[in-house]
SEDREN-516544 format. One record per residue (C-alpha): x, y, z. Coordinates in steps of 0.5 Angstrom, whole numbers. Last residue first. Example, Ala and Ser with C-alpha at 12.3 -4.5 7.8 and 13.67 -1.06 7.14 Angstrom:
BEGIN
+-------+-------+-------+
!    c1 !    c2 !    c3 !
+-------+-------+-------+
!    27 !    -2 !    14 !
!    25 !    -9 !    16 !
+-------+-------+-------+
END
This chain:
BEGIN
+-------+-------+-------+
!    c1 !    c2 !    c3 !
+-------+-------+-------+
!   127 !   127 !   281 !
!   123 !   130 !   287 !
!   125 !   137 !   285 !
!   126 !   142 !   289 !
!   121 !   146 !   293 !
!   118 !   152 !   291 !
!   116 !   155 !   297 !
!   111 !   162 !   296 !
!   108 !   167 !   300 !
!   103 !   172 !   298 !
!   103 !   178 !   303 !
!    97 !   183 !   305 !
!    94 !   190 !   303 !
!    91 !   193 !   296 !
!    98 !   193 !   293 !
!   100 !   186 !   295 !
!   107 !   184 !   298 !
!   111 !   179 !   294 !
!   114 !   174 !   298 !
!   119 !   169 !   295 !
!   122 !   162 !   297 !
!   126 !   158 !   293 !
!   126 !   151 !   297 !
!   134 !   147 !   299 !
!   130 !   143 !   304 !
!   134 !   147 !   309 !
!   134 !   153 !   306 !
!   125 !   152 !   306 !
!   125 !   150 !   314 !
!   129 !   157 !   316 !
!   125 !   161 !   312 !
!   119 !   158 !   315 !
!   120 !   159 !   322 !
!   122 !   165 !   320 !
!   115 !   167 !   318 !
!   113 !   164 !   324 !
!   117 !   166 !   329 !
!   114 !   173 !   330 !
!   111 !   171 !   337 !
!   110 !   164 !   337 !
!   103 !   162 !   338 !
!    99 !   169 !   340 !
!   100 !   175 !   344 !
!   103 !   180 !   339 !
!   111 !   181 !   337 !
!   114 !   188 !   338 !
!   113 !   193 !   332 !
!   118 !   195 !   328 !
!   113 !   197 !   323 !
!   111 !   190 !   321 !
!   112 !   185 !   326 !
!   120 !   181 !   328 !
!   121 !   177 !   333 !
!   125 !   173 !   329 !
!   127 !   174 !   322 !
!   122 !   174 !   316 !
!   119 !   180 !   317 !
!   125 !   184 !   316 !
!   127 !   181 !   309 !
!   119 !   184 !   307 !
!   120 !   191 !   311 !
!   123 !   194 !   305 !
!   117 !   192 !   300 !
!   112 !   197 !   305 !
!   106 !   192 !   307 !
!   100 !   193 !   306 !
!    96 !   191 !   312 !
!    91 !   184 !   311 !
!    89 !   181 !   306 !
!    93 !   174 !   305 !
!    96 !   169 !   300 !
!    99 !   162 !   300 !
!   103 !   159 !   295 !
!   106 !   152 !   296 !
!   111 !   148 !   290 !
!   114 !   141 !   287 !
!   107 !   141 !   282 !
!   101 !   143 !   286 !
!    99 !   147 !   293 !
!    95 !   153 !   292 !
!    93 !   156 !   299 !
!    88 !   163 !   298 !
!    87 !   166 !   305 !
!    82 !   171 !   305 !
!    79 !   177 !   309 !
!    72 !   179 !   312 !
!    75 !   181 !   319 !
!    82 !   182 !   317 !
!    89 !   178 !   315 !
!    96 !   178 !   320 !
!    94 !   172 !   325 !
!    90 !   168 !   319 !
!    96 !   169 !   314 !
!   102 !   167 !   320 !
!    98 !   162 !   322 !
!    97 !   159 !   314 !
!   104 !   159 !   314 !
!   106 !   157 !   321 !
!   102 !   150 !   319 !
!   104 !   150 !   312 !
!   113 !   150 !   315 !
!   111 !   146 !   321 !
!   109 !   141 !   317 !
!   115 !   141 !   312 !
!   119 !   140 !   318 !
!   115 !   134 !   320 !
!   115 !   131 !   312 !
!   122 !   131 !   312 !
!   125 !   132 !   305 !
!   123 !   130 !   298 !
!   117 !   133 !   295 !
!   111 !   131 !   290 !
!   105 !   136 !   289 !
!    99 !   132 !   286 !
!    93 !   138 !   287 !
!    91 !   143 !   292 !
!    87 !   149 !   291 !
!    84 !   152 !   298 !
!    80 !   158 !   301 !
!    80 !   160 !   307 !
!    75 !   165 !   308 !
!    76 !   169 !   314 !
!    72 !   172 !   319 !
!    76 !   170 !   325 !
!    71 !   165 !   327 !
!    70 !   162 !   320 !
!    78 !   162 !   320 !
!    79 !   158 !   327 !
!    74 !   154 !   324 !
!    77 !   152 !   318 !
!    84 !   152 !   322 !
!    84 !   144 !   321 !
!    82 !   143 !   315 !
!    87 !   147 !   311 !
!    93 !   144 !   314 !
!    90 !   136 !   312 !
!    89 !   140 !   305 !
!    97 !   142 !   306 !
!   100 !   135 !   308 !
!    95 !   131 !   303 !
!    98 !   136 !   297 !
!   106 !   135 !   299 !
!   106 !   128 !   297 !
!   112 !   124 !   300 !
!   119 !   123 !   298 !
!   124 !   122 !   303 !
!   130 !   126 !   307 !
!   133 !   124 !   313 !
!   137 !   129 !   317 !
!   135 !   135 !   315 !
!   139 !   141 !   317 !
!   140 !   144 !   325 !
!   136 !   150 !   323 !
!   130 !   147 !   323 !
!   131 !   144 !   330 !
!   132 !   150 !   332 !
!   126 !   154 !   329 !
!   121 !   148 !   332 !
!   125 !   148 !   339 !
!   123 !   156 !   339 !
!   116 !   155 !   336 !
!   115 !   149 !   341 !
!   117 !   154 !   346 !
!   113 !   159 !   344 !
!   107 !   156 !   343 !
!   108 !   153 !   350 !
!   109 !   161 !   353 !
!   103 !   163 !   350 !
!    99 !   157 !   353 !
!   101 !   159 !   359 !
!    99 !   166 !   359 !
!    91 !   163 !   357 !
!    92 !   159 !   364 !
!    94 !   165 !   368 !
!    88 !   169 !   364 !
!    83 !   162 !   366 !
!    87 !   162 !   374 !
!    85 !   169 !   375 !
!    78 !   169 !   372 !
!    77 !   163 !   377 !
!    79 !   167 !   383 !
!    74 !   172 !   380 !
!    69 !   167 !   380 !
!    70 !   164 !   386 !
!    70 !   170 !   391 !
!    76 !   175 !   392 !
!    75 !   178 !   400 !
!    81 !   177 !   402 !
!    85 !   180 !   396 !
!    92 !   179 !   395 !
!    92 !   173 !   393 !
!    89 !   174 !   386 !
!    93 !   180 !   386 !
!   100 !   176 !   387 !
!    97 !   170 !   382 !
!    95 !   176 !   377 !
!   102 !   180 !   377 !
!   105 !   172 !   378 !
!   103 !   171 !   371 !
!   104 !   178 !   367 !
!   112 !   177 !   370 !
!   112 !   170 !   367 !
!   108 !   173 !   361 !
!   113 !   177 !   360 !
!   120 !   173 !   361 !
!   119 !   168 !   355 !
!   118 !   174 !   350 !
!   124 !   178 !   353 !
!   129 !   171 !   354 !
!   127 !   170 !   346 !
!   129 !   176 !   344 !
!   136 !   177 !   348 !
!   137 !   170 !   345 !
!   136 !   172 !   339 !
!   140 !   178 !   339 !
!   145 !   175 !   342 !
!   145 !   170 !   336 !
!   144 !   174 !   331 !
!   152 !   178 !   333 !
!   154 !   172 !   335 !
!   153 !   170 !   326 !
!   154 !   176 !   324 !
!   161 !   176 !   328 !
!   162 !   169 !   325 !
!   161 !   172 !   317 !
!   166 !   178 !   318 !
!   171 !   173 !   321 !
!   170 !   168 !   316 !
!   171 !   175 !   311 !
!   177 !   176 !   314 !
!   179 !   169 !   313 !
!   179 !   169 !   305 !
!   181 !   176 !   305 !
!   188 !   174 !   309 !
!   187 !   167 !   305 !
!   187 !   171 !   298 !
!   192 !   176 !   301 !
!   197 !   171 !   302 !
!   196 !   168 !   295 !
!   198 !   175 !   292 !
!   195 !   182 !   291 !
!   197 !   185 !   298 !
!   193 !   190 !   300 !
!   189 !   187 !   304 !
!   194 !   184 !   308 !
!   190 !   187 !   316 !
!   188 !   181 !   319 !
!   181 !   183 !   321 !
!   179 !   185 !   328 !
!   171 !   186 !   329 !
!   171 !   179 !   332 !
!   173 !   182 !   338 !
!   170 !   178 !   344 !
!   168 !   172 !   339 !
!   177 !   171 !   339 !
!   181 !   173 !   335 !
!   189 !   172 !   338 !
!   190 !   166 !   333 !
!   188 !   169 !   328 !
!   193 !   175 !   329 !
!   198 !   170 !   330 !
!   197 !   166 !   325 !
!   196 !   171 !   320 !
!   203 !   174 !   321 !
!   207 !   168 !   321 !
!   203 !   167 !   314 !
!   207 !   174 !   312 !
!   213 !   171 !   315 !
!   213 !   165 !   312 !
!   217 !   167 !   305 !
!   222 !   171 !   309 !
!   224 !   165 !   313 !
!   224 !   160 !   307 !
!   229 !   165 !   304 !
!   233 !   165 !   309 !
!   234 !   158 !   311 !
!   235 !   157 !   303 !
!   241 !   162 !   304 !
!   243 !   158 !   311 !
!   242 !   151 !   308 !
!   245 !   153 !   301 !
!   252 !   157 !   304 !
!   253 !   151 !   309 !
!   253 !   146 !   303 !
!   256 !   151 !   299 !
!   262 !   152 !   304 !
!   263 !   144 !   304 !
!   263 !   143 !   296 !
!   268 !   149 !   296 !
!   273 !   145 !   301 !
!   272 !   139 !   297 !
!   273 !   142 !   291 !
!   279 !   145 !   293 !
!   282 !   140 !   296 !
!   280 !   135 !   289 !
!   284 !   141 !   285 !
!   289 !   141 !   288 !
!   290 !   133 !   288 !
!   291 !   135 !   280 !
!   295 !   140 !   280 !
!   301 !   135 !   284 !
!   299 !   131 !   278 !
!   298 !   123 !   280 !
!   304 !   119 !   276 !
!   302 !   114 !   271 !
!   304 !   107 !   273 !
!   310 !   105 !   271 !
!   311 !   101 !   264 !
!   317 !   106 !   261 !
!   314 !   106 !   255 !
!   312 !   113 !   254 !
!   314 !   117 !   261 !
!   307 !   117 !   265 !
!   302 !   122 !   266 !
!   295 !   123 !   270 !
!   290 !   128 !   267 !
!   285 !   133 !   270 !
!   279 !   136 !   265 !
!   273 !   133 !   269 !
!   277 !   135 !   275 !
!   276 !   143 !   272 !
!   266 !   142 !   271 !
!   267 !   139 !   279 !
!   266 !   146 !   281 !
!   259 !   148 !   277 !
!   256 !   141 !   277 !
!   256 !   143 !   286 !
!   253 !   150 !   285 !
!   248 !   147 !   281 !
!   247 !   141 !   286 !
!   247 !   146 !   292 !
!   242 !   150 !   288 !
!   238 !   145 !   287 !
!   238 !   142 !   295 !
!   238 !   148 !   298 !
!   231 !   152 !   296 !
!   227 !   145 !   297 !
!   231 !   143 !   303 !
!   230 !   150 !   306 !
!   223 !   150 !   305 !
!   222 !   143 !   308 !
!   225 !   146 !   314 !
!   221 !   152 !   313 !
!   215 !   148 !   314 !
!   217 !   143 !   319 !
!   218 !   150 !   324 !
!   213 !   150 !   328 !
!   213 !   143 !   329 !
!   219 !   143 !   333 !
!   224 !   138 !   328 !
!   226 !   132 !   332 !
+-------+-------+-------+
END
């Protein structure tokens, strides 16, 4: 049985062997087409063979036998030197792993077939070691965020037992900040499931109205907004969409958050909802056009600066990225020259 490593050399070497046996092969039979036998006229004896004639049938057969084991050794060669390069490229694929994805194949100066597929897997390669790269980020991230109110929670319980002569009051100061910490880690979490969740893809899509998804939004941070000092103002007609409506949920919820948590005192949110489209605007900080990618990946603020103390610490807006590519939605941000962003999702036609 022919190894599996070398099934496609012997292919090969068939293919290369095979037409130049057959050439080689018409080329010295071409002198027996010309061979004759002879008989006396009128003698009625069969023809006698010619002596030449058997010559030439040995040394054809002799001919035949050396091109045959000539074919298979130059299309064995051939086949071997074609295969090289791709060798080449296993091995060091094969020796790639997600510690030195830094590695690359190393044929960019070839400009044939075996350059495309080594510039084919350096740019997978280029792809995967971002991608490991993001996700040790992310989890770095992500362990710094769920570890500091666990620190900040057992620093209030070790003071709290701590002191002898704590009284009632201070005790239920404690466990009201421990309580407040908890929600924050909650927040989290569910913002973490929600990202992950998101970023597997969509599993059942189906059409539904976008427009009761967003005014249902909007009247549930009405309050929060007259607490905050915010107007919220709302424009919302018919606006047909195909996705999952939770996703698409959680991508208004964490819009209008993030416009609430990032606005000032006596600011506006202004949410348009119609067509295949959502847009939501905010006052707040100015917002330099180069920081705009930047705000959109995980635990990330303006300016660099780390994630602030409610719900979902710098997920939000990467919340919503992650939801819009997977429902296929262009999603643009344009800062405001006096402060602030507008966000829009347009989605794909429902048709």
């Amino acid at each position: 049985m022919i190894p599996r490593r070398h099934r496609l050399r012997v292919q090969l070497t068939l293919l290369y062997a095979v037409p130049f046996f057959a050439t080689g092969a018409l080329l010295l039979s071409i002198p027996l087409f010309g061979a004759s036998s002879t008989a006396p006229a009128g003698s009625g004896q069969p023809p006698e063979t010619n002596v030449e004639t058997h010559a030439s049938f040995t040394s054809t057969a002799i001919g035949l036998l050396v091109l045959t084991v000539l074919s298979l050794l130059v299309g064995w060669f051939v086949a071997g030197r074609f295969l090289r390069p791709l060798r080449a490229i296993t091995a060091t694929a094969r020796e790639i792993s997600a510690t030195n994805l830094h590695r690359r194949l190393g044929l960019a100066g070839r400009r044939d077939e075996y350059g495309e597929l080594a510039a084919t897997l350096d740019d997978l390669f280029g792809r995967l070691q971002a991608a490991f790269e993001s996700q040790r980020h992310f989890v770095a991230n992500a362990s710094h965020e769920l570890r500091t109110p666990l620190t900040a929670e057992r620093a209030l319980l070790q003071v709290a037992l701590a002191d002898p002569d704590a009284d009632p009051d201070a005790l239920r100061r404690a466990c009201a900040e421990v309580l407040a910490l908890g929600r924050r880690q909650e927040r989290l979490i569910d913002a973490l499931l929600t990202l992950a969740s998101s970023e597997q893809g969509v599993e059942h899509r189906r059409p539904f109205d976008l427009g009761p998804l967003v005014s249902e939004a909007v009247d549930a941070r009405r309050d929060e907004a007259a607490a905050r000092a915010v107007r919220l103002v709302a424009t919302v007609s018919t606006a047909p969409v195909v996705g999952d409506r939770n996703l698409v949920g959680s991508l208004v919820a964490n819009l209008l958050d993030n416009a609430l948590r990032h606005n000032v005192s006596g600011g506006r949110i202004e949410v348009a909802a119609g067509g295949s489209a959502l847009s939501v605007g905010n006052d707040g900080p100015v917002v330099p056009p180069g920081e705009i990618g930047r705000l959109f990946e995980p635990f990330q603020q303006l300016r660099g600066e780390r994630v602030g103390n409610e719900g979902g610490p710098g997920l939000g807006l990467a919340i919503v990225r992650a939801i819009a590519d997977t429902h296929g939605a262009v999603l643009t941000a344009t800062p405001r020259r006096a402060g602030g962003l507008d966000v829009t999702v347009t989605f794909p036609p429902a048709g």
